[in-house]
C-alpha positions in Angstrom: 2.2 -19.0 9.4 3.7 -16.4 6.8 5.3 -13.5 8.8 3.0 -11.0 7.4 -0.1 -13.0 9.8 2.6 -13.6 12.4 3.1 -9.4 12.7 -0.5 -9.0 12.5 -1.9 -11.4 15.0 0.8 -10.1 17.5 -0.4 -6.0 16.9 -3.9 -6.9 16.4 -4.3 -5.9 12.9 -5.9 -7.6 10.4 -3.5 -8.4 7.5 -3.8 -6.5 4.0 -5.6 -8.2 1.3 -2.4 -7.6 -1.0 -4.5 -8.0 -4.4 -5.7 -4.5 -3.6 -3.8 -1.6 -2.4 -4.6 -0.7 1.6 -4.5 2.7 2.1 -2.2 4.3 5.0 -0.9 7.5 6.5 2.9 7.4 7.7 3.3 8.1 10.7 6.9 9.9 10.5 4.9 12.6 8.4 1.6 12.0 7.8 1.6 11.6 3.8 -0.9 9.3 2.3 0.5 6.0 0.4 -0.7 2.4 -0.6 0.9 -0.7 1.0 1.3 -3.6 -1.1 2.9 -7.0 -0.6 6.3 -6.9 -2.3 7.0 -10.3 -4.7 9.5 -11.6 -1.5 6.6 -11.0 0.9 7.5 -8.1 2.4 5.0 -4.8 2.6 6.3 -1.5 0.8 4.7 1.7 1.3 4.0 3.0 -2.1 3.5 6.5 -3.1 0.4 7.4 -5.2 1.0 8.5 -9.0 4.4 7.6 -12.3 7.6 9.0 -12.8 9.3 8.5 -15.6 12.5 6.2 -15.0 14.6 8.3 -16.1 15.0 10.7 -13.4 14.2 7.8 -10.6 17.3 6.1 -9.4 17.7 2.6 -10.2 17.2 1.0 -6.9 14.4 3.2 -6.1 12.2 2.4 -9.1 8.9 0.4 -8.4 5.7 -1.2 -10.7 2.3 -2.4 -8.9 1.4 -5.2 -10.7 -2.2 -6.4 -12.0 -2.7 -8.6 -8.9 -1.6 -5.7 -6.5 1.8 -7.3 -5.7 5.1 -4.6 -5.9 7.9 -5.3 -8.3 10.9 -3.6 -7.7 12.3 -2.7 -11.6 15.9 -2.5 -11.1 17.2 -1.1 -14.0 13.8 -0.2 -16.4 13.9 0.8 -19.8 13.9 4.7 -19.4 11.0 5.9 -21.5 8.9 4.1 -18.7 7.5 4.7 -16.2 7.7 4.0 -12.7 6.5 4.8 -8.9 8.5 5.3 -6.0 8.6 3.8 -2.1 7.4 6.2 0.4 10.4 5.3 2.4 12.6 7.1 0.1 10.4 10.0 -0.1 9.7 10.6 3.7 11.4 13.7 5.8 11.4 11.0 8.8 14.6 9.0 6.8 17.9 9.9 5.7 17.2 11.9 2.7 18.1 10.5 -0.9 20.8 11.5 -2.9 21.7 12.6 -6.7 17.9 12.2 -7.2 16.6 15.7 -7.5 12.9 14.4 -8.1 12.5 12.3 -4.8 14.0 15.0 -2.7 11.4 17.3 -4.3 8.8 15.1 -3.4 10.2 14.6 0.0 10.5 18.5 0.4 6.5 18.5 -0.2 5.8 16.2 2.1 8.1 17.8 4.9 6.2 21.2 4.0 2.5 19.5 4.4 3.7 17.8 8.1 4.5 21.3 9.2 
């Protein structure tokens, strides 16, 4: 049993179908995201809408794929584009630094939880 069924039989919840994305709320603020299975197995909250690399720390850059599975880029080509994790975005966490863009985003979503 993966540890994705293992969580969910234990809270009762059914477990995502991770070829589509399964809409959530966070609970630290209240913004809306997608979850989708990352390529290790994992779940990553993903937030809606592209960035271009560019301004998106390294680390922090992520692409859904066809089959609904996230890919963390690493290092993208910069005219790309990319989307970001909810977890780096969310006034509940440690907020990100020398990334201007996600602490904008993460400024909007501490306004609309007020």
């Amino acid at each position: 049993m993966t540890e994705a069924v293992t969580r969910a039989a234990r809270t009762g919840r059914a477990v995502p179908d991770a070829r589509s994305p399964s809409p959530a709320t966070c609970g630290a603020c209240g913004a809306d995201a997608d979850w989708h299975r990352t390529v290790r197995g994992r779940w990553v909250m993903i937030e809606p809408g592209e960035l271009p690399t560019r301004v998106v720390p390294a680390g922090s850059r992520w692409r859904v794929a066809g089959d609904g599975t996230a890919v963390n880029l690493g290092p993208a080509v910069p005219s790309d584009t990319c989307r970001v994790s909810h977890f780096d975005v969310c006034p509940g966490r440690p907020a990100p630094t020398g990334a201007p863009v996600l602490l904008a985003l993460r400024r909007g979503h501490a306004r609309r939880a007020t």
